[in-house]
N, C-alpha and C positions, 0 to 999 in steps of 0.2 A: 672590421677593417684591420689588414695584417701594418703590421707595423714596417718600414723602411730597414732594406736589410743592411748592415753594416760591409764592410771591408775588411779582411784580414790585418790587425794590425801589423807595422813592419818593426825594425830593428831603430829606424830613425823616428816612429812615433814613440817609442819605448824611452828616447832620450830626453823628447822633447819635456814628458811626461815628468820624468827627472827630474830634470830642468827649472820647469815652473807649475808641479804640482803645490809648493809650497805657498805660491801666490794667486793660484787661479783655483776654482770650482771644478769638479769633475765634467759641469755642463757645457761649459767655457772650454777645454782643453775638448770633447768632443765635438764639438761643432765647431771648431779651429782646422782638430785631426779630420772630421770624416767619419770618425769612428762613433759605435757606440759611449753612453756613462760607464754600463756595464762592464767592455774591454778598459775602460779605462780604471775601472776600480779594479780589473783582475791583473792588471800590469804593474799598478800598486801594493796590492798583497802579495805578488811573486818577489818584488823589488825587498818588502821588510820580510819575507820569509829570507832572502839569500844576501839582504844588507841590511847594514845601520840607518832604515829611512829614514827621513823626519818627518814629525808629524805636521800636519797643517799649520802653519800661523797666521793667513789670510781667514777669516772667518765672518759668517753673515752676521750683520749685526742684529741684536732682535729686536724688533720692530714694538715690542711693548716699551722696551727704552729709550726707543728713540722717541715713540708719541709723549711719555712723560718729560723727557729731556725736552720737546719743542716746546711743551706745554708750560713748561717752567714746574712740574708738579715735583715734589721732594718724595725721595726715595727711601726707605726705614733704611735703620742702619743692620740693623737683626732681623734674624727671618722668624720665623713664626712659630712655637714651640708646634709636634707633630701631636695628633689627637692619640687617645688612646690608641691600645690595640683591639683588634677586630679578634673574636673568636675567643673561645675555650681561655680562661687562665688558671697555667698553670702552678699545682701546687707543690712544695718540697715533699715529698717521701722519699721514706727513707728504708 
């Protein structure tokens, strides 16, 4: 099944995009626009190659946090030393 073709984006989606990429979802701002995610992630990468964008500050919260946060479960304060390393170790020669 072919997927729904998008619209050409215009000059005034480009704004909008602007505007309130900082507080919305790429999924939100195209199904707002009309437009594809995709046009809308490519009118944000033109926007920080030719300006100072700002990066996101609206962001999903993740959802392992929030089930521990309802749950009332307590969160370590330190993360978890990494396991060794995988593979070959290497030796000094000299």
């Amino acid at each position: 099944m072919a997927s729904k073709r998008s619209r050409p984006y215009t000059k005034e989606d480009v704004e909008y995009v602007y505007n309130n990429y900082a507080n919305m979802t790429s999924a939100e701002i195209a199904a707002e626009l009309g437009i594809s995610k995709f046009q809308v992630s490519k009118i944000v990468s033109e926007l920080r190659k030719l300006t100072n964008f700002p990066k996101k500050t609206a962001r999903r919260p993740n959802p392992v946090l929030l089930f521990l946060k309802e749950k009332g479960i307590k969160i370590k304060e330190t993360a978890s030393k990494p396991t060794t390393k995988k593979g070959k170790v290497s030796s000094a020669k000299k």
